[in-house]
C-alpha positions in Angstrom: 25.4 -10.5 27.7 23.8 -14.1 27.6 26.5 -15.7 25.7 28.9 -14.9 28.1 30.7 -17.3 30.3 31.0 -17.2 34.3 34.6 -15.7 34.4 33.6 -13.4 31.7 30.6 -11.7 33.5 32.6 -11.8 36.9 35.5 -9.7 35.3 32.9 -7.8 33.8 31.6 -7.1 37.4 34.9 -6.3 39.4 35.5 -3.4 36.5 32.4 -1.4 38.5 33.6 -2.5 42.1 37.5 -2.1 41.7 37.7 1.8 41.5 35.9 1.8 45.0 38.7 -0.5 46.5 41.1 1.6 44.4 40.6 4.5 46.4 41.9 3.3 49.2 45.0 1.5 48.1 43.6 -1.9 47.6 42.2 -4.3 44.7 40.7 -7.6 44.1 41.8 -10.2 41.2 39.9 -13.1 39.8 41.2 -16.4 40.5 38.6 -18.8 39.1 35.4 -20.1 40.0 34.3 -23.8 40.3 31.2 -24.5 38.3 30.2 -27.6 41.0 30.4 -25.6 44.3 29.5 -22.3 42.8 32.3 -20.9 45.1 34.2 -18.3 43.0 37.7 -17.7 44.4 39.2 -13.7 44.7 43.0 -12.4 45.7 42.3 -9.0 47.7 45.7 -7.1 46.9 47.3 -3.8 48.2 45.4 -2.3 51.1 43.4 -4.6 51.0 45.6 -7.7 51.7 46.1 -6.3 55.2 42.9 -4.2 56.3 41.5 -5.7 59.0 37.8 -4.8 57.5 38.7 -6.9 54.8 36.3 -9.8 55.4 33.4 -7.3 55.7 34.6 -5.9 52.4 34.7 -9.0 50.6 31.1 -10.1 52.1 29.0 -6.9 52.6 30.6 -5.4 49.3 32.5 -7.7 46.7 30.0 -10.7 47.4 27.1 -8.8 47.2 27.6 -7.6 44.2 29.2 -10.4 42.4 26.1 -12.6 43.8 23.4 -9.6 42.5 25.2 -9.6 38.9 26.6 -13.3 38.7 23.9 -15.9 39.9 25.7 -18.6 39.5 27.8 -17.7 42.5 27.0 -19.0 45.9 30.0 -17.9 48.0 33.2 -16.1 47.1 36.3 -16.7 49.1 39.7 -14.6 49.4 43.1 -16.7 48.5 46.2 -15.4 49.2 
């Protein structure tokens, strides 16, 4: 939808990609995005948290996504 706001169309996005991290014990939580650096911040949980294919998770998978759906991203970063 046009009228909605960054956050809004990244939560929208994470609905499609969380059952696929779901399967395999792990998740991935919004944590907000800065409108300046277009870097939108994510907290991998469960599995997740401590798979050690977590980066190529969060680039090949998460950030490809959220960069496809959301173009107002230009990086996303895991917190803890």
């Amino acid at each position: 939808m046009p009228d909605q706001t960054v956050e809004e169309k990244v939560i929208d996005t994470l609905v499609g990609v969380r059952p696929y991290l779901q399967q395999d014990g792990g998740d991935v939580e919004f944590v907000d995005f800065s409108e300046q650096t277009g870097i939108l911040r994510v907290r991998l949980t469960g599995a997740c948290k401590t798979c050690p294919m977590s980066a190529m998770t969060l680039r090949a998978g998460i950030e490809r996504v959220l960069r496809k759906a959301v173009p107002e991203i230009k990086r996303v970063e895991a917190v803890q």
